[in-house]
C-alpha positions in Angstrom: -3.0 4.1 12.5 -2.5 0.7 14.2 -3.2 -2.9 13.0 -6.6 -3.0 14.6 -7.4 0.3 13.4 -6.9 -0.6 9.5 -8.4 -4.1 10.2 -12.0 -2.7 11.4 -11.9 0.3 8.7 -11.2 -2.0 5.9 -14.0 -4.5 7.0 -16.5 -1.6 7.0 -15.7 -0.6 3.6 -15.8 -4.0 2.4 -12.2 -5.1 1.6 -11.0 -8.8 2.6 -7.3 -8.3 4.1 -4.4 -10.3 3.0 -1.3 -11.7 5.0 1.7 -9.2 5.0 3.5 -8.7 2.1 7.3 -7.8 2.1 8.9 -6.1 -1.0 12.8 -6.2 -1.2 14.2 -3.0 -0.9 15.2 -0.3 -3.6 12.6 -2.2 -5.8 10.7 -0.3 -8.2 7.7 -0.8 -9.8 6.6 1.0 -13.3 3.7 2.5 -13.7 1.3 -0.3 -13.6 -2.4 -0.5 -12.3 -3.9 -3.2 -10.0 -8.2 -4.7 -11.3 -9.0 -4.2 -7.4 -9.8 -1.3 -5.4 -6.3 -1.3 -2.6 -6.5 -0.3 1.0 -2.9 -0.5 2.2 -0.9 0.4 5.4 2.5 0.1 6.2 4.0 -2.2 9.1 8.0 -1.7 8.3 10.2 0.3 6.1 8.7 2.8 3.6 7.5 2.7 -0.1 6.7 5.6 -2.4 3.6 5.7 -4.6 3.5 8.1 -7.3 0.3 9.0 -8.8 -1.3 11.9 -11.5 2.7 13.1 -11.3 2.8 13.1 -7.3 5.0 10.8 -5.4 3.9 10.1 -2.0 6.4 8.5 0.9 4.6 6.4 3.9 6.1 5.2 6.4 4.9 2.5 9.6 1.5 3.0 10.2 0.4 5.5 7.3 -2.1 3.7 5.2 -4.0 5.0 2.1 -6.3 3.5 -0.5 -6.1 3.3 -4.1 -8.9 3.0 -6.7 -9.3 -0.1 -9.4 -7.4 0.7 -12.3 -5.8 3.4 -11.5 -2.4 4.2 -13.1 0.8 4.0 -10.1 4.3 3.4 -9.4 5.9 1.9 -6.5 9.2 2.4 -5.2 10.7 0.9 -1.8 13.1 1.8 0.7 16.4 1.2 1.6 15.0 -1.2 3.8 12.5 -2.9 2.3 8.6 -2.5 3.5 6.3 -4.5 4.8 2.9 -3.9 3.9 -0.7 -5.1 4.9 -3.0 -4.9 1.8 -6.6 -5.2 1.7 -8.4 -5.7 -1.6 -12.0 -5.2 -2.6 
C-alpha cells in the first residue's frame, strides 16, 4: 500500500491521521493497550506486533488496524520504524 492509498482508506473509515512517528530501534513495548481504535502503516524499518499469542512483522508499506483496547506488544527493528498512525 502507498501513502495515498492509507490516507483515503483511513478517511473512509473515519480515522484522523497523525504526523509520522519514529520509534528508536530494538525498542520494545509490553503488552499494553491504546483507548483508540489504530490504523497504522509502515514508511521505514519494521516493527512487530504481537497479539492473542501471534507476533506479526511489517515492513514499508504493510499497514493493519488494531481495535480500542485491545491487549499488544510492540517491538522494533534493528533500524528503527517509522510509522504513519491514524486514530479513531
Amino acid at each position: 500500500m502507498n501513502t495515498d492509498a492509507f490516507q483515503k482508506a483511513a478517511e473512509a473509515e473515519g480515522y484522523k491521521i497523525d504526523e509520522p512517528n519514529s520509534l528508536s530501534p530494538n525498542k520494545h513495548n509490553a503488552e499494553h493497550t491504546h483507548p483508540f481504535d489504530a490504523m497504522v502503516m509502515v514508511l521505514e524499518g519494521e516493527i512487530t506486533i504481537g497479539c492473542a499469542g501471534e507476533d506479526t512483522t511489517y515492513g514499508p508499506g504493510d499497514s493493519c488496524t488494531m481495535a480500542a483496547e485491545t491487549p499488544h506488544t510492540e517491538t522494533v527493528g534493528s533500524e528503527g520504524v517509522t510509522l504513519l498512525v491514524a486514530r479513531r
